[in-house]
N, C-alpha and C positions, 0 to 999 in steps of 0.2 A: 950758208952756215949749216944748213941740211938740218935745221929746227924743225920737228916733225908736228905739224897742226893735228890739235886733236882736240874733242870735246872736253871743257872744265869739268873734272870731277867734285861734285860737292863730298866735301869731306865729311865722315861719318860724324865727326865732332859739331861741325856747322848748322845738322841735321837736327841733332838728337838734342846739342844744349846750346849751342848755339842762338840767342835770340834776342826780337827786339823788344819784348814783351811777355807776356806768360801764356799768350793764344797759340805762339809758333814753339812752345817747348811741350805742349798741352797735344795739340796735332797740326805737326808740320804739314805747310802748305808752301806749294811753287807758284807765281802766278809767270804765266808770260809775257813780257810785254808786248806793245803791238809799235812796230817799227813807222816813221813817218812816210807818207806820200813820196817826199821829194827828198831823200838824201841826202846831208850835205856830208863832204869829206873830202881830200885833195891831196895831191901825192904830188913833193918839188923834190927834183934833186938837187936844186941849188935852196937849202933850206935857211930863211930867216929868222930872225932871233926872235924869240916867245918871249912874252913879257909878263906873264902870269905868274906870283911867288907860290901857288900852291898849284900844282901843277899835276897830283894824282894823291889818291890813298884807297890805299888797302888794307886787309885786316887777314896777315899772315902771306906766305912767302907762296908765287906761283911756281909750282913744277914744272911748267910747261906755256909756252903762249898758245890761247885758248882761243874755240871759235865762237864762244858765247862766255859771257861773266852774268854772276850773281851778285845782286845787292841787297842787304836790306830794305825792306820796305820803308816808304817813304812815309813821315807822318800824315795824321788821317786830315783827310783837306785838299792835300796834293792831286793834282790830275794827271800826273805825269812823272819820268824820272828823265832829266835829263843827261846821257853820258857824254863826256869829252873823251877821247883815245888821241895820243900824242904817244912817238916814236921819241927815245929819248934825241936823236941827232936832226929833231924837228921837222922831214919828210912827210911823214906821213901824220895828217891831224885832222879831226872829225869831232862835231858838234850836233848832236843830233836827240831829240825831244820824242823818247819812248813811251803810247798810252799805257794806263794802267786803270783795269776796267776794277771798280768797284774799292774797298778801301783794304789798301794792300799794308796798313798798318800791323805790325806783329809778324808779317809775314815774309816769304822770301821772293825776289823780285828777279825771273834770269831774261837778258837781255839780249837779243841777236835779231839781226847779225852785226858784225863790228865792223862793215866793209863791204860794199857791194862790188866795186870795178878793182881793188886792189893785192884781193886771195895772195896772187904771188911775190908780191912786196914784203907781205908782212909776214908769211913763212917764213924771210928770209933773216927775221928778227930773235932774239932767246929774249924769254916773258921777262926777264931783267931790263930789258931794253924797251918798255913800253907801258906808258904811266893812262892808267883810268881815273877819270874825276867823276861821280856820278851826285846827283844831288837832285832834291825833289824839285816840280816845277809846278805852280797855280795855276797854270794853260797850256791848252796841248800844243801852242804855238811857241811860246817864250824857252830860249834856252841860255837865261840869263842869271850867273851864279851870287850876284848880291841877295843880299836878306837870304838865303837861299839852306836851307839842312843840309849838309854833305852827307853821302850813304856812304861808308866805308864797303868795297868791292869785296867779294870773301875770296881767299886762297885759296890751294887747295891741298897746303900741307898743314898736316894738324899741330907736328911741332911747335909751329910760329903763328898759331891761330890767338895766342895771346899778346900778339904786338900787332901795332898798327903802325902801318909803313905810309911815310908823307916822301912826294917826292917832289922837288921843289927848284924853282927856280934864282937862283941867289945871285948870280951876276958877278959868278965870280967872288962874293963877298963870304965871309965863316956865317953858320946860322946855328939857332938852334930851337928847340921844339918844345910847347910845353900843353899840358890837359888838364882843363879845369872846369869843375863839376859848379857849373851856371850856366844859366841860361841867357843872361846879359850880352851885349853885343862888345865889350870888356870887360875883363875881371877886374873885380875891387882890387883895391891899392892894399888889401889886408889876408888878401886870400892868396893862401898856397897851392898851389901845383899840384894835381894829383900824381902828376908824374913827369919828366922831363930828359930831356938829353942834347946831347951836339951833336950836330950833324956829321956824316961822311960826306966827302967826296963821291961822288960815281963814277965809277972807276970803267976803263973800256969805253971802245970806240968813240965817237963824237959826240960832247955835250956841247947841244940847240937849245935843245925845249927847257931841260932840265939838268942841273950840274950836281945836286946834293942829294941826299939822300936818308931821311932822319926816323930812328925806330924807337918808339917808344913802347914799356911794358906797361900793359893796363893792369891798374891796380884788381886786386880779389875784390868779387861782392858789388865792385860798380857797373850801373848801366845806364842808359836814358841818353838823355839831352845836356851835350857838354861843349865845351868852346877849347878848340885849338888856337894855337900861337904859334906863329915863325915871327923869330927875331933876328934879322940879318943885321952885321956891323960891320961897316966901314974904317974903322978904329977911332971915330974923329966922333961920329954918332950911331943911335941906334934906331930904328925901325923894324915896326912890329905892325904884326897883320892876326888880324881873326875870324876865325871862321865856325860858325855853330856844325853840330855833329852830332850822330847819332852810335853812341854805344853799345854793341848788343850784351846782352847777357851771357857771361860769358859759365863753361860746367865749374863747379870744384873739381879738385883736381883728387 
């Protein structure tokens, strides 16, 4: 597909207002993480079906599939960030438990590499075609996403640096997405949505890992600690999934 690999550009927006707190708008900082010992990641070409409803999020649209990603920092506690990379046509998937020396709260977290034995596979992919899940971890051993903060990945175009992109595994079924300002493991029966929408399709090549596609715009002036929702419906019933998340700050405009 002659996708040309190149470094993620942190966008000047991500930089400058961009944040998860008032330390990273005060003076941005990058930490690096430190990659595990042993690897894990696997390349099939006869690729099996993924069963995970939330299957990636990002925070604004990549120009390019990249040889390193950024995340926000992980809340202060975390010892670690854990990233998943999943291929939307399910080939190529990696789970792998990135250290993070000292407390990377407020600040920005970039991650490499995404692949040690697979360079030319995944060249061969456009950054549309390949879903990040990254999420803080209590041990530099566990890469286990229950109880778990999801870090929303940063883009690295500024236009769309105010949505955040779920990519999602639905089975086939309609879904749709919604963002709510609690820190609850469900939202009240009384609370509304800070923001919400239906999903797309994912459109192109073979959906494995992932079939839908959902963008939601983060409301002005919110940030912190919030709970995602995918509601997938079968028409007969519904089922809803949540996941805690971290909001960054986002500029006025």
């Amino acid at each position: 597909m002659g996708v040309h690999w190149m470094s993620l550009r942190l966008f000047t927006l991500a930089l400058a207002a961009l944040a998860a707190g008032p330390s990273l708008a005060q003076a941005p900082q990058v930490l690096d993480a430190t990659p595990p010992d042993r690897f894990n990641e696997s390349y099939d070409v006869s690729a099996p079906v993924a069963g995970s409803p939330l299957v990636g999020l990002r925070l604004g649209d990549l120009e390019a599939a990249p040889n390193s990603i950024t995340v926000i920092g992980p809340p202060s506690g975390d010892l670690g960030v854990c990233l998943r990379v999943t291929t939307k046509d399910g080939r190529f998937s990696s789970a792998n438990n990135f250290g993070v020396s000292g407390d990377a709260s407020g600040r920005l977290v970039r991650i490499s590499p995404l692949t040690l034995q697979y360079q030319s596979q995944l060249r061969q992919y456009p950054a549309g075609e390949i879903a990040f899940r990254a999420f803080g971890t209590g041990s530099a051993e566990e890469c286990v996403p229950a109880h778990a903060v999801n870090l929303p990945v940063l883009g690295s175009d500024a236009a769309t640096a105010g949505r955040l992109v779920l990519f999602a595994n639905g089975k086939s079924q309609p879904a749709s997405a919604a963002l709510y300002a609690t820190d609850a493991v469900q939202p009240p029966a009384d609370l509304q949505p800070l923001t919400k929408a239906d999903c797309d399709p994912a459109t192109g090549g073979t959906t494995v890992a992932y079939d839908l596609i959902c963008r939601l715009d983060l409301p002005a002036g919110f940030s912190g600690r919030a709970l995602l929702a995918l509601e997938f419906s079968d028409g007969f019933s519904t089922d809803s999934y949540y996941y805690a998340t971290l909001v960054p700050q986002l500029a006025k405009p």
